[in-house]
TIRO-2110 file (N, C-alpha, C; in Angstrom, 1 decimal):
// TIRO-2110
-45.4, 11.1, 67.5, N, 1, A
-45.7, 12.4, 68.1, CA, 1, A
-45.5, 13.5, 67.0, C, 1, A
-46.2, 14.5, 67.1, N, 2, A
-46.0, 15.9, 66.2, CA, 2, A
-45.6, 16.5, 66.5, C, 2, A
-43.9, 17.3, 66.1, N, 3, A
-43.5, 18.3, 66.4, CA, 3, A
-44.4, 19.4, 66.1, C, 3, A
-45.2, 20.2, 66.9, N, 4, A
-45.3, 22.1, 66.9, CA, 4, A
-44.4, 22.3, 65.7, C, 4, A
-45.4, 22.9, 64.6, N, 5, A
-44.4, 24.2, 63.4, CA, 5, A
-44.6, 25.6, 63.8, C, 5, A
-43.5, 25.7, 63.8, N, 6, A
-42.9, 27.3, 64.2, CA, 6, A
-42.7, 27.8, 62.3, C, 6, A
-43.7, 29.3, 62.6, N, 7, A
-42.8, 30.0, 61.0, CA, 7, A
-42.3, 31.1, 61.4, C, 7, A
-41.1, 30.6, 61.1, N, 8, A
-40.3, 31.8, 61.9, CA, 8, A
-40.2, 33.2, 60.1, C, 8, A
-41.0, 34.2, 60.7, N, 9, A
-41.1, 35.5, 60.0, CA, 9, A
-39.7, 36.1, 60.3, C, 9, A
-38.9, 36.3, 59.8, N, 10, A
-37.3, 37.2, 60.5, CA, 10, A
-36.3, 37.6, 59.0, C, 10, A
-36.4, 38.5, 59.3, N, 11, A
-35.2, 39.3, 57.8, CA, 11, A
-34.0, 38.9, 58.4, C, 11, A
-33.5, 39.0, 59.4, N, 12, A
-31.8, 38.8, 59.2, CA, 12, A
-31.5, 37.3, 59.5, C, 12, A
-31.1, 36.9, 58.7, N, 13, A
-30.6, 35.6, 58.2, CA, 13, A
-29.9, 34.7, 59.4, C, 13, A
-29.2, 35.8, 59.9, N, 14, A
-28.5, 34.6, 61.3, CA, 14, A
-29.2, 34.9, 62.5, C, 14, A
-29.9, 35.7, 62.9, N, 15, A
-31.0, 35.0, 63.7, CA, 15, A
-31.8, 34.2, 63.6, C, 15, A
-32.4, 34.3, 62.4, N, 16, A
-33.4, 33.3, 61.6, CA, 16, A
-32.7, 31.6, 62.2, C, 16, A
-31.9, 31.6, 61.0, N, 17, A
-30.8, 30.7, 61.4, CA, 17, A
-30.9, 29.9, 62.3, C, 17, A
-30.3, 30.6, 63.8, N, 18, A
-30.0, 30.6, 64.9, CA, 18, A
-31.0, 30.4, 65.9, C, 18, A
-32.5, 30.9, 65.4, N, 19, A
-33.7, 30.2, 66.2, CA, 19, A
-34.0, 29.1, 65.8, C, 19, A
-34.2, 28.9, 64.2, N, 20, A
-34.0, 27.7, 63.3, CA, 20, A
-33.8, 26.4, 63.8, C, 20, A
-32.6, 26.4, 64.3, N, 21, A
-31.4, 25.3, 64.9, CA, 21, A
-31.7, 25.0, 66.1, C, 21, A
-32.0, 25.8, 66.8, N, 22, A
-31.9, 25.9, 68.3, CA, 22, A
-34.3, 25.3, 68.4, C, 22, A
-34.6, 25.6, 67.7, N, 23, A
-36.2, 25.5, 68.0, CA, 23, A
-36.1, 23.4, 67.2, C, 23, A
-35.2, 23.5, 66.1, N, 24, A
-35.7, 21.8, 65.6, CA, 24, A
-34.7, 21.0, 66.8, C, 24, A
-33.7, 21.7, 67.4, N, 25, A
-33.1, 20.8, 68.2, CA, 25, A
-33.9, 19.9, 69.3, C, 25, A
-34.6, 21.3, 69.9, N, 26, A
-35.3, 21.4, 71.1, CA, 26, A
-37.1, 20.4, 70.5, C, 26, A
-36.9, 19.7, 69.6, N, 27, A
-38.5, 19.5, 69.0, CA, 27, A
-39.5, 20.1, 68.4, C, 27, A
-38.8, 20.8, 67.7, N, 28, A
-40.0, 21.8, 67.0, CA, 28, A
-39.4, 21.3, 65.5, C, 28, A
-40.8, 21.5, 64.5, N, 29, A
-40.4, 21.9, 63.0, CA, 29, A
-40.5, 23.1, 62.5, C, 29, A
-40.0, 23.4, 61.1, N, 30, A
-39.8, 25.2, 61.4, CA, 30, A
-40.1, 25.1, 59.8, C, 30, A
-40.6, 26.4, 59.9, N, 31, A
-40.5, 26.6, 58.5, CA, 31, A
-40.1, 28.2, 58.3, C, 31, A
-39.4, 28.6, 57.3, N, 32, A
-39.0, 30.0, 57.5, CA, 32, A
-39.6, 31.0, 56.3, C, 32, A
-39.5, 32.1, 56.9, N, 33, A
-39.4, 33.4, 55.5, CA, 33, A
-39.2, 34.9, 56.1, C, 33, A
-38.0, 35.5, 55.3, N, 34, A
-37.6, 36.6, 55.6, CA, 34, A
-39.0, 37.3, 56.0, C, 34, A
-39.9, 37.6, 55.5, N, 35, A
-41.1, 38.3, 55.5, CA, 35, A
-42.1, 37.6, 55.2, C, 35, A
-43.1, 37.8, 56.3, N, 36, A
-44.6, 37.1, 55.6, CA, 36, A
-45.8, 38.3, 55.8, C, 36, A
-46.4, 38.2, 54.7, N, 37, A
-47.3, 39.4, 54.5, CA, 37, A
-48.7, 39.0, 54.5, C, 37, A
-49.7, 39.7, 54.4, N, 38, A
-51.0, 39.3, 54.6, CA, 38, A
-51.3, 38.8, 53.8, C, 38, A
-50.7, 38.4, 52.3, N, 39, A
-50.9, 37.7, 51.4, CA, 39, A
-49.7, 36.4, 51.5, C, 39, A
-49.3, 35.8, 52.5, N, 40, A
-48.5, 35.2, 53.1, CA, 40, A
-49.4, 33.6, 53.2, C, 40, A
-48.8, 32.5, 52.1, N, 41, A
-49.9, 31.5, 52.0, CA, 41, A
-49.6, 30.6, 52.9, C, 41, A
-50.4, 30.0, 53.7, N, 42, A
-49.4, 29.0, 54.7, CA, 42, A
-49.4, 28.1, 53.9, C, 42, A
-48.4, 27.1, 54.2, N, 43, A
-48.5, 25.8, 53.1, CA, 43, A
-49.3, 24.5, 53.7, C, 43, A
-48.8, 23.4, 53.7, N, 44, A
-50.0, 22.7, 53.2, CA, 44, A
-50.5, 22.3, 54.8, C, 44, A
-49.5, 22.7, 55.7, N, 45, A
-50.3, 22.5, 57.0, CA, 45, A
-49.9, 23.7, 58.2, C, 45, A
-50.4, 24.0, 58.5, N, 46, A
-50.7, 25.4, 59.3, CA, 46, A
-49.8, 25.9, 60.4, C, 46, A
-49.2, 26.6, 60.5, N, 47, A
-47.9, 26.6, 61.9, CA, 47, A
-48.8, 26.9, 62.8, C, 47, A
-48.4, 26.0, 64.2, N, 48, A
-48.5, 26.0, 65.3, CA, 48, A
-48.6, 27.4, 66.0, C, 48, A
-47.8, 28.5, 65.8, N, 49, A
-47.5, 29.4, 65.9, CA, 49, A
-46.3, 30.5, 64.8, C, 49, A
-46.2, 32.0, 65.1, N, 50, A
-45.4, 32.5, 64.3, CA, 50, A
-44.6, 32.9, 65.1, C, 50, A
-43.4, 33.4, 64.7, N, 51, A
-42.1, 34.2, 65.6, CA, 51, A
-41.7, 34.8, 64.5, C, 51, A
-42.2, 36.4, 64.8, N, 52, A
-42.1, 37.5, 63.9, CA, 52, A
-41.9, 38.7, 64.2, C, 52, A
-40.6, 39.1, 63.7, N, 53, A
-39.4, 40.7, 63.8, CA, 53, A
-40.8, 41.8, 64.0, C, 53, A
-40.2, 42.1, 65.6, N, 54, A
-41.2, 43.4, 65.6, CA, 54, A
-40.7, 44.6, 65.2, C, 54, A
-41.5, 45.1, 64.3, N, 55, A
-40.7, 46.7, 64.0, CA, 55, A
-41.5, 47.1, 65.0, C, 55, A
-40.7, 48.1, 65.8, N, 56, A
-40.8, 49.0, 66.9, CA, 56, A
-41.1, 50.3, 66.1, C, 56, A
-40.6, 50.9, 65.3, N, 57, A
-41.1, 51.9, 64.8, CA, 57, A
-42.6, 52.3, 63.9, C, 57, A
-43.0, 50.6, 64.0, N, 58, A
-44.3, 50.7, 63.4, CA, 58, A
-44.2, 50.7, 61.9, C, 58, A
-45.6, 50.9, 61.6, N, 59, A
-45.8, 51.0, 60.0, CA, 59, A
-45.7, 49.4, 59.4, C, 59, A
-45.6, 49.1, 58.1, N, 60, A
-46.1, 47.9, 57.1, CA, 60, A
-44.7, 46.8, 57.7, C, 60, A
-44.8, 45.7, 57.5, N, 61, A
-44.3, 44.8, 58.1, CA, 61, A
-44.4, 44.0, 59.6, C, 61, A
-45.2, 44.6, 60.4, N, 62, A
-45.7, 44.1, 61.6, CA, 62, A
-46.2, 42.6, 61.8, C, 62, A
-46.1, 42.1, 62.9, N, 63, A
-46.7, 41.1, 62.8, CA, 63, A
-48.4, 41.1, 62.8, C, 63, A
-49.1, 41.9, 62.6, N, 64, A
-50.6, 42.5, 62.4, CA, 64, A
-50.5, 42.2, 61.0, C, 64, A
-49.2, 42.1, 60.2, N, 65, A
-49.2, 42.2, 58.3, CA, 65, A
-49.5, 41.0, 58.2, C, 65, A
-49.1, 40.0, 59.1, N, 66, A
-48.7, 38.8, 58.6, CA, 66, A
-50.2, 37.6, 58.9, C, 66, A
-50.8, 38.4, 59.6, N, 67, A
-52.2, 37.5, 59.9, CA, 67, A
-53.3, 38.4, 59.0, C, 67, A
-53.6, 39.8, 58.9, N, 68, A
-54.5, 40.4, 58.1, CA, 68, A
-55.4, 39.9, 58.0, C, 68, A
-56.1, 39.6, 57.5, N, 69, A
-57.6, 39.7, 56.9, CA, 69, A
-57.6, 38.0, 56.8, C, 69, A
-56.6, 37.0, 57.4, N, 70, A
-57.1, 35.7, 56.6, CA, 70, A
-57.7, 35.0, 58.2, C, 70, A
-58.7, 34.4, 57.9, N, 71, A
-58.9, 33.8, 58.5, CA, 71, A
-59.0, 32.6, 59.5, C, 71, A
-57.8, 32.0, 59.1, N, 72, A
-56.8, 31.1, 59.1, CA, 72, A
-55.9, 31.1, 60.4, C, 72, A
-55.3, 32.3, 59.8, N, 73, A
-53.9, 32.9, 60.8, CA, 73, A
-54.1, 33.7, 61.7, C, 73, A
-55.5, 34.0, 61.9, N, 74, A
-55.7, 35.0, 63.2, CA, 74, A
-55.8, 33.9, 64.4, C, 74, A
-56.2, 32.7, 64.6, N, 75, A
-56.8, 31.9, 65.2, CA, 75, A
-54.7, 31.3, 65.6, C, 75, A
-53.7, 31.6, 64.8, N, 76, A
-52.3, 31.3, 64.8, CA, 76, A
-51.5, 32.4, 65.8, C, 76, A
-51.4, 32.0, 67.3, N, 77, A
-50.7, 33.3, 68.4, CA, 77, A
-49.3, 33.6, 67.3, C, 77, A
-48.6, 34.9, 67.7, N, 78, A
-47.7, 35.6, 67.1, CA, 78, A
-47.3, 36.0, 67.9, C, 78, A
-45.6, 35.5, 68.2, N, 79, A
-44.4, 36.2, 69.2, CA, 79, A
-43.5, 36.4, 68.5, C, 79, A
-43.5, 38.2, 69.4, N, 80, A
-43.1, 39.0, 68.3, CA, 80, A
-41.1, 39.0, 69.2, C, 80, A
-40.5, 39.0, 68.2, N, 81, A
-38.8, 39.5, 68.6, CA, 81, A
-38.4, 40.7, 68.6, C, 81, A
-37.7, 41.0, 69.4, N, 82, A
-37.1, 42.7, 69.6, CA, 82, A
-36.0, 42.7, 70.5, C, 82, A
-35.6, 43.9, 70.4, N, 83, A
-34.6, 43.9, 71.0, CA, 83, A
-34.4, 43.8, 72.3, C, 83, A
-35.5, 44.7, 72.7, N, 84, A
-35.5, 44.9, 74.3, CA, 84, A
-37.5, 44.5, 74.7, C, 84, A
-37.2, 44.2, 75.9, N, 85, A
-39.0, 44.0, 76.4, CA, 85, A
-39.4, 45.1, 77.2, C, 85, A
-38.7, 46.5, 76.9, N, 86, A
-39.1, 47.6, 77.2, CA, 86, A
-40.6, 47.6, 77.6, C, 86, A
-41.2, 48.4, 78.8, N, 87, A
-43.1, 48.7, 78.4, CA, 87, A
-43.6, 49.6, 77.3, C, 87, A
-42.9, 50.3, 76.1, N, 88, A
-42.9, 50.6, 75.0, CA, 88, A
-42.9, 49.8, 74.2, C, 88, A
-41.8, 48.6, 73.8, N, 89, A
-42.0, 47.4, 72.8, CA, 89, A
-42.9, 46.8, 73.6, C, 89, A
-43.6, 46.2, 74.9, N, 90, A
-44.8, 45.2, 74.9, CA, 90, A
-45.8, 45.8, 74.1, C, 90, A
-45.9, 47.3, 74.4, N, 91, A
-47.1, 48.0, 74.3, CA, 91, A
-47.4, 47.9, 72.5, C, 91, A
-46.3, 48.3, 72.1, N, 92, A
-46.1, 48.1, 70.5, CA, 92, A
-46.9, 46.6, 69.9, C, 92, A
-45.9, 45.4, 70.7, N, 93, A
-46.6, 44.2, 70.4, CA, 93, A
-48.1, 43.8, 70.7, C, 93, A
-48.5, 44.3, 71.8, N, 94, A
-49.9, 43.9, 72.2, CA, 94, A
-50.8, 44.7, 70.8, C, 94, A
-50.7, 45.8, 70.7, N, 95, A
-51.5, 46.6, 69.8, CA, 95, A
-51.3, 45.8, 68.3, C, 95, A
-49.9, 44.8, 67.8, N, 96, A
-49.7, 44.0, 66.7, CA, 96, A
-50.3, 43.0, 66.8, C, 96, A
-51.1, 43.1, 68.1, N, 97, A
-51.6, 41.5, 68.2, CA, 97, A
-50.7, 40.1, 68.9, C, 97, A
-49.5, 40.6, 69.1, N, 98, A
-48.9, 39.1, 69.5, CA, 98, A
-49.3, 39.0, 71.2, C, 98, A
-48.6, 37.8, 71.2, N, 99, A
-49.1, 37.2, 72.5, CA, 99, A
-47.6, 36.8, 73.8, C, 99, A
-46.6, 37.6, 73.0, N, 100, A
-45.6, 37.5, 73.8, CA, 100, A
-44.4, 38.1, 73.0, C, 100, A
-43.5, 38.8, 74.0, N, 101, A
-42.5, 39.4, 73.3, CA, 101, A
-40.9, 38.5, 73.6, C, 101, A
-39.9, 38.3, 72.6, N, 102, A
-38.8, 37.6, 72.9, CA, 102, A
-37.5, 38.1, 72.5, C, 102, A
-36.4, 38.3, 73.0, N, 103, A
-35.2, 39.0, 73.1, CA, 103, A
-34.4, 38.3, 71.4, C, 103, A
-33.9, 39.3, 71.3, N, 104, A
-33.5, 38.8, 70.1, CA, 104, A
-32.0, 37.8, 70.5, C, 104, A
-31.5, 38.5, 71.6, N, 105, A
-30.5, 37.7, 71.9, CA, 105, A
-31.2, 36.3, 72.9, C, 105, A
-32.0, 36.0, 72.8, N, 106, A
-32.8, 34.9, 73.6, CA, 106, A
-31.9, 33.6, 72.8, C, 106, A
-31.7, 32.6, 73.6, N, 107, A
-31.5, 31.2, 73.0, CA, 107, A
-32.5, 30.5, 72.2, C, 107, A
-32.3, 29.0, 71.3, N, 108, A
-33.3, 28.4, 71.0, CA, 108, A
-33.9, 27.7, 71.5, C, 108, A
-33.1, 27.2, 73.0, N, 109, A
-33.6, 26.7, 73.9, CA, 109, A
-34.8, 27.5, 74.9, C, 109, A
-34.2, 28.6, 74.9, N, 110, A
-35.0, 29.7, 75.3, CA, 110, A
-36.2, 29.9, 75.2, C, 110, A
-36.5, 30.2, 73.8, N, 111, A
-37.1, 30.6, 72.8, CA, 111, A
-38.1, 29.2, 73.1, C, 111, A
-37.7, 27.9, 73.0, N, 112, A
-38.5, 26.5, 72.7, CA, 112, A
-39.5, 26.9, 73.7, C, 112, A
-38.4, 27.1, 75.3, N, 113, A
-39.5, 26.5, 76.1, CA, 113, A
-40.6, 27.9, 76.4, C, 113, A
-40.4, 29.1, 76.1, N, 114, A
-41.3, 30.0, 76.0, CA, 114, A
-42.8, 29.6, 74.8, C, 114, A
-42.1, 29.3, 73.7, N, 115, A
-43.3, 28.8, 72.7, CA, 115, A
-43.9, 27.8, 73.3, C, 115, A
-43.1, 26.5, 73.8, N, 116, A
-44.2, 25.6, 74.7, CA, 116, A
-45.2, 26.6, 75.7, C, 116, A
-45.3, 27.5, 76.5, N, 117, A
-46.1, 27.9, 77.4, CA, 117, A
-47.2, 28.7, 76.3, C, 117, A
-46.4, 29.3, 75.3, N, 118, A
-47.4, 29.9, 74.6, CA, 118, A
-48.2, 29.2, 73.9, C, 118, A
-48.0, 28.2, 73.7, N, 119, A
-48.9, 27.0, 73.0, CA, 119, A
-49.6, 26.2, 74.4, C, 119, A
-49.3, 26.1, 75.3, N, 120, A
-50.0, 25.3, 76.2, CA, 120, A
-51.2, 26.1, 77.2, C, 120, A
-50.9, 27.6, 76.7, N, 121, A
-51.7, 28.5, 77.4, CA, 121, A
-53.2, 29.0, 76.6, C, 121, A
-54.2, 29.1, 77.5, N, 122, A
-55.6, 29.2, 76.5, CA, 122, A
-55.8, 30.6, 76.2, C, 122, A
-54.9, 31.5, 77.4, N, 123, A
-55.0, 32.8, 77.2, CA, 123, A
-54.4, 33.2, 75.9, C, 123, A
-53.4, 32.6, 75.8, N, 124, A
-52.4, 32.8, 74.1, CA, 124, A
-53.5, 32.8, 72.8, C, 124, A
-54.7, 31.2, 72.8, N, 125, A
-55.5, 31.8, 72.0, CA, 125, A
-56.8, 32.9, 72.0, C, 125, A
-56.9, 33.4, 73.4, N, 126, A
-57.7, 34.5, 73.0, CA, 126, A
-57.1, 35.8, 73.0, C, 126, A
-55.6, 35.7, 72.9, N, 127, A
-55.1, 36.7, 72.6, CA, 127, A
-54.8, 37.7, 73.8, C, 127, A
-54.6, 37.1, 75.4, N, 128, A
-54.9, 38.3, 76.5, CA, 128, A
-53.3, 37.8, 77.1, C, 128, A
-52.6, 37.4, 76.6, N, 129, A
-51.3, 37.3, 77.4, CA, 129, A
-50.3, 38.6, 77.3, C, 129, A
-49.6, 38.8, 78.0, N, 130, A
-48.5, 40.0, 77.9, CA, 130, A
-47.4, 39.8, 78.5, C, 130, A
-46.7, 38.2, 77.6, N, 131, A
-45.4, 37.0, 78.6, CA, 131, A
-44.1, 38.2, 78.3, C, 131, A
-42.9, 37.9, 78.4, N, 132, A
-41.8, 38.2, 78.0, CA, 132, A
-41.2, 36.8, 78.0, C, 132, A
-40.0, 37.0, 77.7, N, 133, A
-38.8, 35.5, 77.6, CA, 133, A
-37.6, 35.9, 76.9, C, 133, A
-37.0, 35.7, 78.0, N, 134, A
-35.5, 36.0, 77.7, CA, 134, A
-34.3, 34.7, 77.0, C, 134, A
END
């Protein structure tokens, strides 16, 4: 069977970490990077999905950086992390393009079985979902 690769996009190292652990426990493969940019190469086989730090204040770094212009990675849903799932942070996310927002204090169990729905859902590939997951 094929574990789902998760790229987990996240600057702070023990969250990273900590979804890391909790997502290969639960059956996922992971691959990580503090930041992935529009020039962000996937490697030799494509993640399943991303889980990428929403800046809430906007501007360069978004998860909108991390798919950009490639053709590849737009067709790849993006759930984005924050702190809170405020209707301000969805609104933020939806306009970055992701397909669900996740608590930063969320589990990796958590976290797994949200990315299973977001992978098993068709709405996720056309981009019209607006989940939360705590």
């Amino acid at each position: 069977m094929i574990r789902p690769l998760v790229l987990l996009s996240i600057a702070d190292d023990e969250l990273r970490a900590r979804f890391a652990y909790g997502l290969t426990a639960c059956g996922f493969d992971v691959t990580m990077t503090k930041v992935a940019t529009v020039r962000h190469q996937f490697a030799s086989r494509r993640p399943d999905v991303i889980v990428a730090t929403l800046n809430i204040q906007g501007g360069v770094g978004g998860p909108s950086d991390i798919l950009g212009r490639d053709p590849g990675g737009r067709s790849v849903p993006v759930v984005a992390v924050a702190p809170d799932v405020s209707e301000a942070t969805r609104d933020i996310a939806r306009r970055e393009g992701c397909v669900a927002v996740c608590l930063t204090a969320c589990s990796g169990a958590a976290l797994a079985m949200g990315l299973r729905a977001v992978l098993g859902s068709t709405d996720a590939i056309n981009g019209t979902t607006a989940r939360t997951f705590e």
